[in-house]
N, C-alpha and C positions, 0 to 999 in steps of 0.2 A: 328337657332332653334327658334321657336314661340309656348314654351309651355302655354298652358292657364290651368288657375287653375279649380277644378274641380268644377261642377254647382250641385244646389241645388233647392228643391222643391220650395224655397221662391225665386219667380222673384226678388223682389225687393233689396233683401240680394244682390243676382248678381250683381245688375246694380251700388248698392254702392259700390260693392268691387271693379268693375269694373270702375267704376269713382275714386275710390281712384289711381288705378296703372296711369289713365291717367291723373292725376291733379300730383301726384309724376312728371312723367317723364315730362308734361307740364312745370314744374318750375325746374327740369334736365334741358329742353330744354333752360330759360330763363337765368341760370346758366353758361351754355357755352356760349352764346353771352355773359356775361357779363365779361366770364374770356378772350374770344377773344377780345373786343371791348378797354378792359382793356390793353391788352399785346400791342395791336396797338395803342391805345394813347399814351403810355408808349413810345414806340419804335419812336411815330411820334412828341414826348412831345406836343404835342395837346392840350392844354387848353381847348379848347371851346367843344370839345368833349369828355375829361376828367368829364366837370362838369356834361356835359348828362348821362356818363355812371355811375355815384354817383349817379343822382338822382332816377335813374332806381332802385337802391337798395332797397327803398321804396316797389316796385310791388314783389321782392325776401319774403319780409318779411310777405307782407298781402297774399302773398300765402303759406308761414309754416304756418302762423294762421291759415288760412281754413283748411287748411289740418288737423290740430291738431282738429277742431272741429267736421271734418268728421269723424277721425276716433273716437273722444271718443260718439258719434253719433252712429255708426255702433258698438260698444262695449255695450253701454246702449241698446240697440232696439234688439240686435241681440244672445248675448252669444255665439262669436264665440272659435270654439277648431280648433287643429290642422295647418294643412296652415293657414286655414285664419287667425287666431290668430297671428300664426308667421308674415302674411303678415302686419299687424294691427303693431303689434309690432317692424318691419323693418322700414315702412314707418316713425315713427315717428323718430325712430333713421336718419334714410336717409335725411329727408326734415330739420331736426336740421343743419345735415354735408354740407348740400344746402347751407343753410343760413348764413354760417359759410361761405363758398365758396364763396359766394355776397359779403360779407367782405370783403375778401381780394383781389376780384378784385377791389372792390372800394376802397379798399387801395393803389393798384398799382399805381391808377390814380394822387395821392396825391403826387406822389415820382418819377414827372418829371424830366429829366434829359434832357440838352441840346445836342443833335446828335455830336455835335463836342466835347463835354466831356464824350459822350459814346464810343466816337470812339477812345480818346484817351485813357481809361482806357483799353480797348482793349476785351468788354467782348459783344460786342454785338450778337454775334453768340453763347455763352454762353448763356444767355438771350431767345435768340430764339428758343434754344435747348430745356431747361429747360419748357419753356411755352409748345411747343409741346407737351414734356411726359406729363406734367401733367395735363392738357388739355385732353391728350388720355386719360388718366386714369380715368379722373372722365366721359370723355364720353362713355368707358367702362364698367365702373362700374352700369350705366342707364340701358346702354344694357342687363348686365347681369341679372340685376333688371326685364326688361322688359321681355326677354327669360326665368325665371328662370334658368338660367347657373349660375350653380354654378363652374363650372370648370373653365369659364372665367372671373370670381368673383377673383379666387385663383390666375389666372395669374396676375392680378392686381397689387394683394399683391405683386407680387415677383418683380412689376417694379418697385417699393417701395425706393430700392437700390438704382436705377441708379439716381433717383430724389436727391436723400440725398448726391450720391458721386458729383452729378452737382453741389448743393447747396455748400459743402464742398470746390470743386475744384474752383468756382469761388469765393469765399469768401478768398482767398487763391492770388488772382492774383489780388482783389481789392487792397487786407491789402501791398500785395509788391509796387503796384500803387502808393498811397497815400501815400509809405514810401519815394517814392523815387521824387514826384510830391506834397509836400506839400498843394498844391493851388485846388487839384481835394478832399479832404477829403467832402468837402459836398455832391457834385455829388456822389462820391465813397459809403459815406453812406446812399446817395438813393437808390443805385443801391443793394445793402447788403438787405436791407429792401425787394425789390422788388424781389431778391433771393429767402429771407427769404417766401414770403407771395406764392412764387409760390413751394416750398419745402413744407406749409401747406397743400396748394390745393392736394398736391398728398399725404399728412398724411388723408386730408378729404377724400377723393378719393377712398384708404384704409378702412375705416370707414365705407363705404357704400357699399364698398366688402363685408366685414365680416357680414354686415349684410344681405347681400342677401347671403350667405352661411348659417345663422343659419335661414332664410326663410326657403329654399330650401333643406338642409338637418338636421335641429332640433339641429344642434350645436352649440353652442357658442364658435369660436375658437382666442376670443380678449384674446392678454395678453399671449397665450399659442402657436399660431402656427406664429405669427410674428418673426421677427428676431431681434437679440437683437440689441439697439441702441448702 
């Protein structure tokens, strides 16, 4: 589905709004290489590639700035109501949850673990699992962004679970690891961390659902239609 929002007598109104959705999904776009480039340094404990993809975080950040100056741009010049407002008001939430995402890939990088004590904790297909969803999720959630679908906004949310029960289950088979392998506690509390930051990415992921729902259909449903933790 490829809805476009509706057009207006002022050309130029368009073209902003219309450069706001494609500078959004622009830095979506920059966001998933960063959560992939991240999961495979991780996986490859890659140093030299680790440090590229931190620094990459830098062009994450000076793209929320522009984007926050577009739209309070297109707010002052314009007085938009209805979608676009809402759209106005998404973006800002969305490209925050972005930024937040660049984070924690470039966290990931940080919480190398060596292959032979990944392989002995026994969670590497856990790991890879876990990146998947939540990887989908936020690449979803663009989507939905991009189509106004707001139905595939709400699937989102509901992949929500399986992230949290990944995060839970393997946080579970570190803590037994490390009980019973003294000598793997540091690797293990890399590996918990990098758990942990790819369990946010699908909380941000969430975030950007919701807000392409009260885009798309004027509700606000944070807080009220999630599932309790």
């Amino acid at each position: 589905m490829d809805r476009a929002l509706p057009l207006h007598t002022n050309r130029r109104y368009d073209e902003q709004l219309a450069r706001l959705r494609r500078e959004v999904l622009a830095m979506g776009n920059l966001v998933d290489e960063q959560i992939r480039d991240g999961v495979d340094c991780f996986r490859a404990c890659d140093e030299k590639r680790a440090a590229a993809v931190a620094a990459r975080d830098a062009e994450v950040n000076r793209r929320d700035t522009e984007i926050d100056e577009l739209c309070v741009n297109i707010l002052a010049l314009n007085q938009p109501a209805g979608i676009d407002l809402r759209l106005i008001m998404a973006a800002l939430r969305i490209t925050t949850d972005l930024e937040r995402v660049g984070d924690q890939a470039a966290s990931i990088c940080t919480r190398l673990v060596a292959p032979e004590h990944l392989a002995a904790l026994g969670v590497e297909n856990d790991i890879a699992r876990m990146a998947r969803l939540a990887r989908a999720m936020a690449h979803d959630s663009l989507e939905a962004f991009a189509d106004l679908d707001g139905a595939l906004a709400k699937e989102v949310i509901a992949r929500d679970a399986e992230v949290d029960a990944g995060h839970h289950a393997l946080l579970k088979r570190v803590l037994a690891a490390m009980i019973d392998h003294p000598g793997d506690i540091g690797p293990g509390t890399r590996v918990v961390f990098v758990s942990r930051s790819l369990e946010q990415i699908g909380d941000h992921a969430v975030n950007i659902a919701e807000a392409v729902v009260f885009m798309v259909e004027g509700r606000d449903i944070r807080h009220r239609e999630r599932r309790p933790r």
